[in-house]
mmCIF file as Biopython writes it, N, C-alpha, C and O atoms, coordinates in Angstrom:
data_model
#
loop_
_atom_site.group_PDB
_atom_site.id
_atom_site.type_symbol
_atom_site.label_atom_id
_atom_site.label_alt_id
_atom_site.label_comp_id
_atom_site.label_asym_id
_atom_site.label_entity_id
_atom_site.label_seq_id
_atom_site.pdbx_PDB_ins_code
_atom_site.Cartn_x
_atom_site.Cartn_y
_atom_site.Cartn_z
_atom_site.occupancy
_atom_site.B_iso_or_equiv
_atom_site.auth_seq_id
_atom_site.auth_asym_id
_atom_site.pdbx_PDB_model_num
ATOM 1   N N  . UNK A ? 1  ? 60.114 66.349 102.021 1.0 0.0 1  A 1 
ATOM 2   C CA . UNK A ? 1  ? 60.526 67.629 101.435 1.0 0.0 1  A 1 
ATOM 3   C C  . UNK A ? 1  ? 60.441 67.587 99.913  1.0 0.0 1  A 1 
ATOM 4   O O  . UNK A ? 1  ? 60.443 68.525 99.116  1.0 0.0 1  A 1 
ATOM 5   N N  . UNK A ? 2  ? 60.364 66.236 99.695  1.0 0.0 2  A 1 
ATOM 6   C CA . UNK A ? 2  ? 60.135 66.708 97.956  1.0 0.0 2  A 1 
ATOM 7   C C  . UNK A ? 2  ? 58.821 66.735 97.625  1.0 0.0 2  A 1 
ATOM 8   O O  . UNK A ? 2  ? 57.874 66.181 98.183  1.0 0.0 2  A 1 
ATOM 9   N N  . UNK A ? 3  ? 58.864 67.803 96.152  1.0 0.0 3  A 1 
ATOM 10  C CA . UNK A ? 3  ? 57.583 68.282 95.912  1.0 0.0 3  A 1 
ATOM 11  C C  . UNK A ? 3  ? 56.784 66.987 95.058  1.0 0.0 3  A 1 
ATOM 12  O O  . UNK A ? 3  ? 57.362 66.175 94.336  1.0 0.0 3  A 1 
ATOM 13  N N  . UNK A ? 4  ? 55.391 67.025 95.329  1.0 0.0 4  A 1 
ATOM 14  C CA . UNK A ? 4  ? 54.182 66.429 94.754  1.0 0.0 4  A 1 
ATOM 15  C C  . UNK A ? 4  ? 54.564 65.872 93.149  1.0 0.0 4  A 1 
ATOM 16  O O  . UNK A ? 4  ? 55.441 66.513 92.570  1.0 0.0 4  A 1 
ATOM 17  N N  . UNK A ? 5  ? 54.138 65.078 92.651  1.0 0.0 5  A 1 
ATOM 18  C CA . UNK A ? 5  ? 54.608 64.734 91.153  1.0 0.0 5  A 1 
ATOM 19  C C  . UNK A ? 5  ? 53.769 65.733 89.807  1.0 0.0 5  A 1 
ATOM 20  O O  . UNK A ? 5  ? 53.988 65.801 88.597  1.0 0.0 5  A 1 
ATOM 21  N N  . UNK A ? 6  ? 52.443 66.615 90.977  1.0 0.0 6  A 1 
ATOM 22  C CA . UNK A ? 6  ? 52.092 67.774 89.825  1.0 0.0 6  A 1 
ATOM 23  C C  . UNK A ? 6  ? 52.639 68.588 90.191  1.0 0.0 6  A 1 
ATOM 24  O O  . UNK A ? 6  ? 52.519 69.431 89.301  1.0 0.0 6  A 1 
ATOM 25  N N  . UNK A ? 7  ? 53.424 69.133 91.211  1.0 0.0 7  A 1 
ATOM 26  C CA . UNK A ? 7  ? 54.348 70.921 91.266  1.0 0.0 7  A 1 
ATOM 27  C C  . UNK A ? 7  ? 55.229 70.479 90.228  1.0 0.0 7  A 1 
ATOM 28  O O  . UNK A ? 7  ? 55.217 70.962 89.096  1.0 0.0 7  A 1 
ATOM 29  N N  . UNK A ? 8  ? 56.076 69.465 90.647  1.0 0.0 8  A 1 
ATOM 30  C CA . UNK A ? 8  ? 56.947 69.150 89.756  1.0 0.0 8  A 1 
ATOM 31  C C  . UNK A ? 8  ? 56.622 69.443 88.486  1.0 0.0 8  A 1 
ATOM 32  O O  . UNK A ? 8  ? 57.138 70.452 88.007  1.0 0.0 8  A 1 
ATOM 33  N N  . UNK A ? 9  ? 55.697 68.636 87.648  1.0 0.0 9  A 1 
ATOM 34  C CA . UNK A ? 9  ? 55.461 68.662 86.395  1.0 0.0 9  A 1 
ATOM 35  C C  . UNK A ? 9  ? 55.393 70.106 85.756  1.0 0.0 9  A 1 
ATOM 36  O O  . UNK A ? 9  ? 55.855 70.470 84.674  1.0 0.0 9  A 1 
ATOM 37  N N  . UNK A ? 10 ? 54.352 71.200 87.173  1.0 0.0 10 A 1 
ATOM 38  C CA . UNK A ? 10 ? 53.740 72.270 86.651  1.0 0.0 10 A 1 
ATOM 39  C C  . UNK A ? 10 ? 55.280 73.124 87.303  1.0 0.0 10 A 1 
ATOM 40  O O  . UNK A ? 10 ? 55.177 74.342 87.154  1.0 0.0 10 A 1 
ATOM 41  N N  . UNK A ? 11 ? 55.708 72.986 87.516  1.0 0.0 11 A 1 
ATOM 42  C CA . UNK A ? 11 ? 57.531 74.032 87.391  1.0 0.0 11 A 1 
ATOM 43  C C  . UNK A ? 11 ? 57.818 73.689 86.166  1.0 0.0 11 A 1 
ATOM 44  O O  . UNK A ? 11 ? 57.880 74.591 85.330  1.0 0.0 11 A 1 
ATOM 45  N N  . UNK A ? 12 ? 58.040 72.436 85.802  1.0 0.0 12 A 1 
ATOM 46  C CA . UNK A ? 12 ? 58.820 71.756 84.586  1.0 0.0 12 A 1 
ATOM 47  C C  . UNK A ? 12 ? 58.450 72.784 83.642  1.0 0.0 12 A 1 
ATOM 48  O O  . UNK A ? 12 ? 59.244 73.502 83.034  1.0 0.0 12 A 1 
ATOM 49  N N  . UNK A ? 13 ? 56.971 72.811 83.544  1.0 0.0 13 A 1 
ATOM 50  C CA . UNK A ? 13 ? 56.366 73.469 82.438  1.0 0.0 13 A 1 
ATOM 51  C C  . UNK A ? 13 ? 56.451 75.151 82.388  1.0 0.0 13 A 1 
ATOM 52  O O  . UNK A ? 13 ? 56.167 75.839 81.407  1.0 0.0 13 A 1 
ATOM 53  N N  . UNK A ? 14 ? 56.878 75.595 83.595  1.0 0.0 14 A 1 
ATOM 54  C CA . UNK A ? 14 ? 56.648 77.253 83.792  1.0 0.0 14 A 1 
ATOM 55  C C  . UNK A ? 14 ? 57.968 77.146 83.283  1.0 0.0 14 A 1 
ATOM 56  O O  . UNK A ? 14 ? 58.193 77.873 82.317  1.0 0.0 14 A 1 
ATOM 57  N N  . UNK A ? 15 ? 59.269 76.146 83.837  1.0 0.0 15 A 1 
ATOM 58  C CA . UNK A ? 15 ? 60.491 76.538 83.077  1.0 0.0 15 A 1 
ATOM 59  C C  . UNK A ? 15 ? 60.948 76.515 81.680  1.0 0.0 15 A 1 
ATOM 60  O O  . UNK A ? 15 ? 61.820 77.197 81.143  1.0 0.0 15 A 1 
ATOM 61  N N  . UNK A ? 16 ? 60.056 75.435 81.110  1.0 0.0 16 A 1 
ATOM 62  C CA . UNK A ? 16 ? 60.062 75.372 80.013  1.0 0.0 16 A 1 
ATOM 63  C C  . UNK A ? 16 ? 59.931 76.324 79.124  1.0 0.0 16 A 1 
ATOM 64  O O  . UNK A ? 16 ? 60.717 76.707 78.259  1.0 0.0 16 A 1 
ATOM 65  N N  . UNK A ? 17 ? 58.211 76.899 79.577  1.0 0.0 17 A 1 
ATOM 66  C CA . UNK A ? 17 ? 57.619 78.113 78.915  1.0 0.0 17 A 1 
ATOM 67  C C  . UNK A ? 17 ? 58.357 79.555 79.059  1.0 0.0 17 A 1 
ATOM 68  O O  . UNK A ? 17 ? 58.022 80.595 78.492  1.0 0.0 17 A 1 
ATOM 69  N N  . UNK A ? 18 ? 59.552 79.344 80.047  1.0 0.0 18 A 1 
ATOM 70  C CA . UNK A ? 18 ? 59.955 80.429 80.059  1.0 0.0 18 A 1 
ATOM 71  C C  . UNK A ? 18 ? 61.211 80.985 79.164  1.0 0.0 18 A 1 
ATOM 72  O O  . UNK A ? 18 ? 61.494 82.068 78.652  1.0 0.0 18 A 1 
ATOM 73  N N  . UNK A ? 19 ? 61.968 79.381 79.254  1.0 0.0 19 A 1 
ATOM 74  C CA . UNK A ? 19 ? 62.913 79.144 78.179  1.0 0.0 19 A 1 
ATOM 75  C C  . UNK A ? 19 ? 62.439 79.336 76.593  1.0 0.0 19 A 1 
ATOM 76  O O  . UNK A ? 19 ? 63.018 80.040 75.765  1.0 0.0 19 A 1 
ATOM 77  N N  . UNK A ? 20 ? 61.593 78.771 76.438  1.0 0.0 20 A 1 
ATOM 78  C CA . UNK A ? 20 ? 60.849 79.458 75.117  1.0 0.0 20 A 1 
ATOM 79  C C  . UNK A ? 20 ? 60.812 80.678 74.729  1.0 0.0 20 A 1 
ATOM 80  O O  . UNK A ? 20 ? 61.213 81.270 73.727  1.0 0.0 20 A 1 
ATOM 81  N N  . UNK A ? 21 ? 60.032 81.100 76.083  1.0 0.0 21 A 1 
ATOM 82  C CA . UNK A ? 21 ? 59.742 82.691 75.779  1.0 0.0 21 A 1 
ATOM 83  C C  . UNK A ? 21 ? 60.981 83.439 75.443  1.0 0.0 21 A 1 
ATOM 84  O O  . UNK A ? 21 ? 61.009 84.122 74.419  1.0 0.0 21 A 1 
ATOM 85  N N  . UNK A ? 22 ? 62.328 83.334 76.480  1.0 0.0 22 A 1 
ATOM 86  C CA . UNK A ? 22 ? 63.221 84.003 76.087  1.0 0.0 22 A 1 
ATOM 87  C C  . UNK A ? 22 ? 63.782 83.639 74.879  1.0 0.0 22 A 1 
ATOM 88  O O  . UNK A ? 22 ? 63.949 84.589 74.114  1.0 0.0 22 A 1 
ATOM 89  N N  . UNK A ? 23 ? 64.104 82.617 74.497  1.0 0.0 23 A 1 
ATOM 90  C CA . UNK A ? 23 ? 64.399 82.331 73.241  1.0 0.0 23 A 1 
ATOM 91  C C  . UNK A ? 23 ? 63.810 82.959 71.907  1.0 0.0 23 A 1 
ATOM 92  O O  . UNK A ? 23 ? 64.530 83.468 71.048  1.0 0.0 23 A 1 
ATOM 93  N N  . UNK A ? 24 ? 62.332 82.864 71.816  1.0 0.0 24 A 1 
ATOM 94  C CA . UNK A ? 24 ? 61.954 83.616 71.120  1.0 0.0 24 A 1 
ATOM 95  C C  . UNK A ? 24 ? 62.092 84.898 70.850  1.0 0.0 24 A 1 
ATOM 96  O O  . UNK A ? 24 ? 62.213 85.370 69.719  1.0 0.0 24 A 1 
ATOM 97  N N  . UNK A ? 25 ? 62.072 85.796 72.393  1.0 0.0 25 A 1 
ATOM 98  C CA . UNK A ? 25 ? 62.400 86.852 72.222  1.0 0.0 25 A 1 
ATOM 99  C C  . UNK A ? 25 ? 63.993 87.413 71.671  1.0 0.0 25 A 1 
ATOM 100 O O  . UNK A ? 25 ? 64.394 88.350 70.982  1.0 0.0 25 A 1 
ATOM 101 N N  . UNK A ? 26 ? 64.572 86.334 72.357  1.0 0.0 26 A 1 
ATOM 102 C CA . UNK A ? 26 ? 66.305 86.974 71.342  1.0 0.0 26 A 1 
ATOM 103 C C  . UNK A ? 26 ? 66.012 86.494 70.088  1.0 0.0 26 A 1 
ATOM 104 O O  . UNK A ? 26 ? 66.400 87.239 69.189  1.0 0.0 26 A 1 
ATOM 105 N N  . UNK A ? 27 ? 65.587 85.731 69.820  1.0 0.0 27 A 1 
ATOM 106 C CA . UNK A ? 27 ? 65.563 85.298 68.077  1.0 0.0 27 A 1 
ATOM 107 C C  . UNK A ? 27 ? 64.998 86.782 67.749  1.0 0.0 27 A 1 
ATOM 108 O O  . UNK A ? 27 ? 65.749 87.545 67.142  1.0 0.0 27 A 1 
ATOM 109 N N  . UNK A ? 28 ? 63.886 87.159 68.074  1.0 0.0 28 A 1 
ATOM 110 C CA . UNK A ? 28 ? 62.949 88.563 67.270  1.0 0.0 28 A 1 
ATOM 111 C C  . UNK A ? 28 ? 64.288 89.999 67.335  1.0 0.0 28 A 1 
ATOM 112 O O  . UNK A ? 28 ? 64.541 90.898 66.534  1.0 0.0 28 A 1 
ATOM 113 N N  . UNK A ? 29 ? 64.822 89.670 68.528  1.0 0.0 29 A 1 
ATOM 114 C CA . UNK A ? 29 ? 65.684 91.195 68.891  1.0 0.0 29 A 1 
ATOM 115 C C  . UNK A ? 29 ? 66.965 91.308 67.496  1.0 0.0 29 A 1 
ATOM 116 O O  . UNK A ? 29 ? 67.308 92.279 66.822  1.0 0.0 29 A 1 
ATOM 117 N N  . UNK A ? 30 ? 67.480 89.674 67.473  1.0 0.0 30 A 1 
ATOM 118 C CA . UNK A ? 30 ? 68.175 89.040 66.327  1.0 0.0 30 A 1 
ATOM 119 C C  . UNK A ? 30 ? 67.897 89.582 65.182  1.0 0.0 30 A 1 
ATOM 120 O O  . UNK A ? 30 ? 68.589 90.371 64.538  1.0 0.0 30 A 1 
ATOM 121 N N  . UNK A ? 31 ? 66.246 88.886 64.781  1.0 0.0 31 A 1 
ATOM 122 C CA . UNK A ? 31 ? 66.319 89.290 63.489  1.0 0.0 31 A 1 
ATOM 123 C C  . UNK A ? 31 ? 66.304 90.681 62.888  1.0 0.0 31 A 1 
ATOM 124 O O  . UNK A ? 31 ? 66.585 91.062 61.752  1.0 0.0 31 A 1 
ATOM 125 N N  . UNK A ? 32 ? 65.687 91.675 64.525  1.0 0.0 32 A 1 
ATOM 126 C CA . UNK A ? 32 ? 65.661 93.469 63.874  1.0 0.0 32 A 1 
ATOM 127 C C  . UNK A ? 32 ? 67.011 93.611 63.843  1.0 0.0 32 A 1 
ATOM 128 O O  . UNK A ? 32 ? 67.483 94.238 62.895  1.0 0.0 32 A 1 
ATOM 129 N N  . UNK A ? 33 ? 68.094 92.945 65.081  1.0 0.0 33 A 1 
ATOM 130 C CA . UNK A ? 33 ? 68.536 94.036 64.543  1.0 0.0 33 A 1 
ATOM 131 C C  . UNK A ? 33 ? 69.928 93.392 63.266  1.0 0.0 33 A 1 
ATOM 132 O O  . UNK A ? 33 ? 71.011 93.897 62.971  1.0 0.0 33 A 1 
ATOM 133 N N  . UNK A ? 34 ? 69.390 92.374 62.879  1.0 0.0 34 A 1 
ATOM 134 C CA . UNK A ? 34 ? 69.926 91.812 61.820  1.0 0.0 34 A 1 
ATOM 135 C C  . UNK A ? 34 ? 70.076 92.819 60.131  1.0 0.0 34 A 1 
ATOM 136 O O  . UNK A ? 34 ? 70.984 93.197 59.390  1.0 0.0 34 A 1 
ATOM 137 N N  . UNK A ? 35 ? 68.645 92.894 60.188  1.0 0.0 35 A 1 
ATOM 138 C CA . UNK A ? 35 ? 67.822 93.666 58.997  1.0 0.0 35 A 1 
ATOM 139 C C  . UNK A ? 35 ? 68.496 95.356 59.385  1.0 0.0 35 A 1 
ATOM 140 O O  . UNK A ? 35 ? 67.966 96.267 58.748  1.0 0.0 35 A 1 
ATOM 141 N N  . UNK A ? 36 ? 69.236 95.618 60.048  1.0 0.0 36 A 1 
ATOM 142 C CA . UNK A ? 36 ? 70.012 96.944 60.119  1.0 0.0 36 A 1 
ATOM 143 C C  . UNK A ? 36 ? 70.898 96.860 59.611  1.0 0.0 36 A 1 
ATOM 144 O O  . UNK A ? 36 ? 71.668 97.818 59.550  1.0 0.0 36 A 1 
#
């Protein structure tokens, strides 16, 4: 039942990239509506 050592890796990386993504995006929402 456990997954392959590339799903693994390639989740690792979709979670990663996703954590990023949101991050980035509150940082940008941050800085507009900072500059108000």
């Amino acid at each position: 039942m456990l997954p392959q050592t590339g799903e693994a890796v390639t989740w690792s990386l979709v979670v990663i990239g996703l954590i990023v993504l949101a991050a980035g995006i509150a940082l940008i929402l941050k800085g507009k509506n900072g500059k108000h």
